[in-house]
C-alpha positions as CSV (number, residue, x, y, z in Angstrom):
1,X,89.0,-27.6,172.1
2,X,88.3,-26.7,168.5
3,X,85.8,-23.5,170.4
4,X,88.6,-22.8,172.6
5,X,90.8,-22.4,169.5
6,X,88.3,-20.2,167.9
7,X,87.9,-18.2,170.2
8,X,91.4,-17.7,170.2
9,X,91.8,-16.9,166.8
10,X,89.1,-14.3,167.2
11,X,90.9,-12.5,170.0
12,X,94.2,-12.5,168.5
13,X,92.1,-10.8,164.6
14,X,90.5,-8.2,166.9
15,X,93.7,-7.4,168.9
16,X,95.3,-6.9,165.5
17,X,92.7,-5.0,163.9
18,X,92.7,-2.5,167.2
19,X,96.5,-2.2,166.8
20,X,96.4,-1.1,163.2
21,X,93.7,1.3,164.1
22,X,95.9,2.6,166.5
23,X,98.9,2.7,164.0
24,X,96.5,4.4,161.5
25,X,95.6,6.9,163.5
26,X,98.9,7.9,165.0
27,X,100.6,7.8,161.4
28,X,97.6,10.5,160.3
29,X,98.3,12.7,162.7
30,X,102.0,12.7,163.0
31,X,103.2,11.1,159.9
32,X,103.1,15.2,158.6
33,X,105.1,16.3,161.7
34,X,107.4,13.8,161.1
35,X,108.1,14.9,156.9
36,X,108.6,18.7,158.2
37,X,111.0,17.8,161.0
38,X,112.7,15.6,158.2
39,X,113.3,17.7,155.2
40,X,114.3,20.3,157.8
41,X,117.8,18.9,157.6
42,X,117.6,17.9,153.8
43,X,120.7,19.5,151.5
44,X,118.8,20.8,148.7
45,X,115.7,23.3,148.7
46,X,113.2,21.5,146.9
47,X,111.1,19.2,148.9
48,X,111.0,16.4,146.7
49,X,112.1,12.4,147.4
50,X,114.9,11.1,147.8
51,X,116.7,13.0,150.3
52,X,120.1,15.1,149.2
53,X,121.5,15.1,152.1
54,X,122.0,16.5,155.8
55,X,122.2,20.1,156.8
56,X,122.1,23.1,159.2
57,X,121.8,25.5,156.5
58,X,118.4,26.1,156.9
59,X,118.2,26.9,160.9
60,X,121.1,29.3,160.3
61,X,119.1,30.8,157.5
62,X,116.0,31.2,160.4
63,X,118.1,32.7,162.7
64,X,119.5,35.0,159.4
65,X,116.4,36.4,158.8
66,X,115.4,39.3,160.8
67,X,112.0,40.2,159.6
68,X,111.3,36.3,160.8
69,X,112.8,37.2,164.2
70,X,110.8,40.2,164.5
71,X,107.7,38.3,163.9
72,X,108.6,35.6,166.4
73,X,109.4,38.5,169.2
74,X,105.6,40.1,168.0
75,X,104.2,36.8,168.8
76,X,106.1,36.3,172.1
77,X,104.8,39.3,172.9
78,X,101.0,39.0,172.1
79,X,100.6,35.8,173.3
80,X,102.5,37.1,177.1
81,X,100.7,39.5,177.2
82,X,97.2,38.6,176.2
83,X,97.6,35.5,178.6
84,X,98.4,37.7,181.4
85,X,95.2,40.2,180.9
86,X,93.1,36.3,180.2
87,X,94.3,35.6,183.9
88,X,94.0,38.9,185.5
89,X,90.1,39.4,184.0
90,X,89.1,35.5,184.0
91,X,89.9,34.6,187.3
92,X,88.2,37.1,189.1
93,X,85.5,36.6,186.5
94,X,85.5,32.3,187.5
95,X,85.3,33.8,191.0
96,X,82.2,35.8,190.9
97,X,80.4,32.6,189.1
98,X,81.3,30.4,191.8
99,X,80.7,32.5,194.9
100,X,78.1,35.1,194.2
101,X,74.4,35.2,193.2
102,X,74.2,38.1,191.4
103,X,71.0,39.1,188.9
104,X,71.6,37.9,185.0
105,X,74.2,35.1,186.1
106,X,73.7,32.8,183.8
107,X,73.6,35.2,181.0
108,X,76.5,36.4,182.1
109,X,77.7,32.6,181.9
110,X,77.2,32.1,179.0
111,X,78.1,35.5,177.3
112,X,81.9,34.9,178.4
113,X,81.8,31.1,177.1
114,X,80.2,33.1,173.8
115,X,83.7,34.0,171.9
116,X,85.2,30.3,172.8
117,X,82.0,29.1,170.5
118,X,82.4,31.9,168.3
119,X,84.4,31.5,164.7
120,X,87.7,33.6,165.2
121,X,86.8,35.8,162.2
122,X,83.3,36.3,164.0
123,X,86.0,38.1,166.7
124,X,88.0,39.6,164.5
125,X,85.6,41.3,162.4
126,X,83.7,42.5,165.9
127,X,86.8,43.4,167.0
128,X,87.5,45.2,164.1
129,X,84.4,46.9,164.0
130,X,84.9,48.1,168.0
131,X,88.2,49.8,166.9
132,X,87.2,51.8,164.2
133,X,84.7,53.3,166.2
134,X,86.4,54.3,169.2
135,X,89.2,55.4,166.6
136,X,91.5,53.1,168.0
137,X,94.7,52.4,165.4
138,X,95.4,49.1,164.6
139,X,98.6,47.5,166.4
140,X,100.1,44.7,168.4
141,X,98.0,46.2,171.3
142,X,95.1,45.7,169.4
143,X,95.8,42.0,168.5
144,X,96.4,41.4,172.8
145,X,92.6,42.5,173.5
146,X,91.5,40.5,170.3
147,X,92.8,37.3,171.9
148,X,92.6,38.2,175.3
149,X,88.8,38.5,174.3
150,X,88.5,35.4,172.2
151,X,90.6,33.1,175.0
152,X,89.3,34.5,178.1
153,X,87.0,31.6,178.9
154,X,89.6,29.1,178.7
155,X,90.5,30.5,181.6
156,X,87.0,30.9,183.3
157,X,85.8,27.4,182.6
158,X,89.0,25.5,183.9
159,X,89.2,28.0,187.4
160,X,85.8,28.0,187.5
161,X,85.9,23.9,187.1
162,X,88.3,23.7,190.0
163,X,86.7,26.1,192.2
164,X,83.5,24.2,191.8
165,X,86.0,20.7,193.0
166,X,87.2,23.0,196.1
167,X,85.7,22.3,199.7
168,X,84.8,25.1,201.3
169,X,85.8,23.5,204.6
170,X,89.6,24.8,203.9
171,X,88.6,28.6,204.0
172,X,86.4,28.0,207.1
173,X,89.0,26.4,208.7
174,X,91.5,29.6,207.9
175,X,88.8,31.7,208.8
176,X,88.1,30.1,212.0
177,X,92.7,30.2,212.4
178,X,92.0,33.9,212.4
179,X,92.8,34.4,208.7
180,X,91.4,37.5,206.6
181,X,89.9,37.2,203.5
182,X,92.8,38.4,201.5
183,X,95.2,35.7,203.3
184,X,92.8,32.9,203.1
185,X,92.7,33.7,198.9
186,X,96.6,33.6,199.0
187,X,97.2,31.1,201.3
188,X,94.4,28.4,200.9
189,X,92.2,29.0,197.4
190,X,95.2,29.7,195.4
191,X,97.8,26.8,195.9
192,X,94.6,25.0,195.2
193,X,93.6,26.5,191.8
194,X,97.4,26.6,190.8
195,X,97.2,23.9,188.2
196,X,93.7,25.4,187.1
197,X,95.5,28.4,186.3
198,X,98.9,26.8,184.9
199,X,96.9,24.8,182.6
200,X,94.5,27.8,181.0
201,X,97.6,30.0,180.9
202,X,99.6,27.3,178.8
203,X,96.4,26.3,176.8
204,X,95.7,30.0,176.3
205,X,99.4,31.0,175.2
206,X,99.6,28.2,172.9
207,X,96.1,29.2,171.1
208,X,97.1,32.6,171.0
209,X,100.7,32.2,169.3
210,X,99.0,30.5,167.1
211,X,96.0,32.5,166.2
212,X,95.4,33.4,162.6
213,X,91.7,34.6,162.0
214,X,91.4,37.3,164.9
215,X,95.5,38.7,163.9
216,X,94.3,39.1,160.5
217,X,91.8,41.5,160.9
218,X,93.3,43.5,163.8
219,X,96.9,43.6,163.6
220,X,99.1,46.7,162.1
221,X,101.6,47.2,160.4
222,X,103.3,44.5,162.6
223,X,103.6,40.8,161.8
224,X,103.2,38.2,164.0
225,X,104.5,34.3,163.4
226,X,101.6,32.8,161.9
227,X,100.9,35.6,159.6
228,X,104.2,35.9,158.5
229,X,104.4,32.4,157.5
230,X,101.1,32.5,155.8
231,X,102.3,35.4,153.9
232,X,105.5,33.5,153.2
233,X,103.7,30.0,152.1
234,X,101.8,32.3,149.8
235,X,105.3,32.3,147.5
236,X,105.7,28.5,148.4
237,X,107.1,26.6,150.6
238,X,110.2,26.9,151.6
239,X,113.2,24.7,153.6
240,X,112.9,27.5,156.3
241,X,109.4,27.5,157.1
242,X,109.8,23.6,157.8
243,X,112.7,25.0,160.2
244,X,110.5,27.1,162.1
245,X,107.9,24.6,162.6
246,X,110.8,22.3,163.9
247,X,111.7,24.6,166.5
248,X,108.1,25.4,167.1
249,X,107.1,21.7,168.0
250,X,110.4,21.2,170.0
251,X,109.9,24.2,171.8
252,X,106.2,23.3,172.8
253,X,107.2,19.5,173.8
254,X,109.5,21.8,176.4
255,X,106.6,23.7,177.3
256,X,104.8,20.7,178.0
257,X,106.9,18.7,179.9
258,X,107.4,21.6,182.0
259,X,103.7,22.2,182.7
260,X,103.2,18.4,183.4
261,X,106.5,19.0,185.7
262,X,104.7,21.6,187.4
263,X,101.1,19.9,187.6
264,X,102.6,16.6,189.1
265,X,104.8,18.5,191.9
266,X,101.1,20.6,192.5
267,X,99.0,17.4,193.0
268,X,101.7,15.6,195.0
269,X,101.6,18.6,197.5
């Protein structure tokens, strides 16, 4: 009895000790999320306890401020656009790893995983380097093929990943149907590699809307998001930058329900 009791007692301790570990590490990592989505909406512009009250001022101020908008258009931009070249070079690219033996392929495996290993400012100053040589000026343009570089195998590894998971028995069956080659890619391998290719061009979007080192070194006269904030923080913070990152977070948990929307209706197909 008193062993059962014991034992007991020990079970309940460690299931308590596991749920504050739990609570400890969810309040470290969003307990700061939390404190910028809160004084958001607080009255007064310092960011100091107790609360002055609730207000909209500061979102109107975001949407006020047109060098801000410009910035969040720049980023838009960049990260579209450098997710779009990411998917038009790294699937083919995941492609040719998977179905061809070709001389230097696993050098050439490893020199696209290269700039996902690489510190951004590594990139950036490479980057850099590149440009001025070719006499290239430095723009938004210049920013896309930065990221594009430095996020192109997130999208080789996960097509590559799922091409690896893909029978071959569906393309001989389409073959053996009649199909050609470039049917058999649109109508078989791709509804298969869909969520592959969602997932990277989220992941990739996200990393480059965010991307600091590799922006600093090759962008223009243009600013995008990121840098304009860091440029902004360098004055302080302000109410408004906490605004931004409110509408940041709640525009990703969009984004992400959507992409797990997408993925769920792919896999139940």
């Amino acid at each position: 009895m008193i062993q059962a009791l014991n034992n007991t007692l020990f079970r309940r301790l460690g299931d308590g000790v596991f749920v504050t570990m739990i609570a400890s590490i969810l309040a470290f990592l969003y307990l700061p999320v939390i404190v910028l989505i809160v004084f958001s909406f607080n009255d007064s512009s310092s960011l100091t306890l107790p609360l002055s009250g609730f207000t909209w001022k500061w979102y109107q101020s975001v949407f006020a401020n047109e060098d801000l908008l410009r910035a969040l258009r720049n980023s838009f931009y960049v990260a579209s656009l450098a997710t779009v070249l990411t998917l038009v070079i790294g699937v083919p690219a995941a492609f040719a790893l998977d179905r061809l033996n070709f001389p230097g392929k696993t050098l050439f495996r490893r020199l696209v995983l290269l700039p996902l290993v690489l510190p951004g400012i590594i990139t950036g100053i490479s980057m850099l380097n590149l440009f001025k040589l070719m006499g290239f000026s430095l723009s938004l343009e210049t920013v896309i093929i930065g990221h594009a570089t430095a996020l192109l195998s997130v999208v080789v590894t996960q097509v590559f990943a799922r091409l690896q998971r893909l029978s071959r028995s569906y393309e001989e069956a389409a073959a053996d149907l009649g199909a050609r080659p470039w049917e058999t890619f649109f109508l078989v391998i791709l509804p298969n590699i869909r969520s592959a290719m969602i997932g990277s061009a989220l992941l990739s979007f996200t990393l480059s809307f965010d991307e600091i080192p590799v922006t600093f070194f090759l962008t223009g006269r243009d600013n995008t998001l990121p840098m304009y904030i860091w440029s902004t923080m360098r004055r302080g913070l302000t109410p408004e930058i906490n605004a931004v990152g409110t509408l940041i977070i709640a525009a990703s948990l969009v984004l992400i329900v959507l992409s797990v929307s997408l993925l769920k209706a792919d896999d139940e197909r």
